[in-house]
C-alpha positions in Angstrom: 17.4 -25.4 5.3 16.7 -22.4 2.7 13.1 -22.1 1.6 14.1 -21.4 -1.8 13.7 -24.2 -4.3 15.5 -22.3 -7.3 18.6 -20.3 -7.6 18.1 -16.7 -8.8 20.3 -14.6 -11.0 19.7 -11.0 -8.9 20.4 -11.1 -5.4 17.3 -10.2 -3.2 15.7 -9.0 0.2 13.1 -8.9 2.0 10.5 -6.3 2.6 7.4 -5.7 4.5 4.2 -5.5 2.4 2.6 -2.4 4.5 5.9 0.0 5.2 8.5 -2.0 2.5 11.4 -1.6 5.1 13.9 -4.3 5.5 13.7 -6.4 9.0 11.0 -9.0 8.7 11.1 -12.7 10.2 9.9 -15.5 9.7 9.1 -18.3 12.7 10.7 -21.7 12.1 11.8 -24.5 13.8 15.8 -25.9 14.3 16.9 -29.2 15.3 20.1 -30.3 16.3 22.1 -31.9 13.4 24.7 -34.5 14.7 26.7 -34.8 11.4 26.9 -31.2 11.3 26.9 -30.1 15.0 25.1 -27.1 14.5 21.3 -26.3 14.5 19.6 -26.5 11.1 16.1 -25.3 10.3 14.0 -28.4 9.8 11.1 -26.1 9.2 9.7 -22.8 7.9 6.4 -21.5 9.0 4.4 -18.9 6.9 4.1 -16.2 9.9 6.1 -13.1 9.2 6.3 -10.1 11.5 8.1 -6.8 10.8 10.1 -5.7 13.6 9.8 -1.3 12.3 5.6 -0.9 11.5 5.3 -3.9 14.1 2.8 -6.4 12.7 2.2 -9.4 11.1 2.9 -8.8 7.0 3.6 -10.8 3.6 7.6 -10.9 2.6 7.9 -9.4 -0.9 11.2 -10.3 -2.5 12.7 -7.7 -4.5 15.9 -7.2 -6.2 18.7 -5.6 -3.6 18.3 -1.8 -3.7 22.0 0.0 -2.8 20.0 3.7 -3.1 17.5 3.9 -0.5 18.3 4.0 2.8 14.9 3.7 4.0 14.6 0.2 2.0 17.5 -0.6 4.0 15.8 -0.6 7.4 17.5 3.1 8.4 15.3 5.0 11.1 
């Protein structure tokens, strides 16, 4: 399952709203697809965490930045 409805032109990532590093999840739920024998999400809650300022935050979507390192999720 992807939880985007529409294709975009720019490729994108995700940041944290509060530090705007990379490395922030989302909870969801997989089930066990027998036509493709692999797990699928089947569901994708609204909870995000970031895993560097560790605490619960909005994604923001942005376009792909190749400059900053500390977009990227570098210590």
């Amino acid at each position: 399952m992807n939880a985007r409805i529409t294709p975009v032109d720019t490729p994108l990532e995700v940041a944290c709203e509060h530090c705007g590093r990379l490395g922030v999840t989302r909870e969801a739920w997989a089930e066990w697809s027998v036509a493709e024998q692999a797990w699928v999400l089947s569901h994708l809650f609204d909870f995000a965490f970031c895993h560097h300022c560790h605490r619960p935050t909005r994604p923001v979507e942005r376009p792909v930045s190749d400059t900053d390192p500390a977009a990227k999720g570098a210590v």
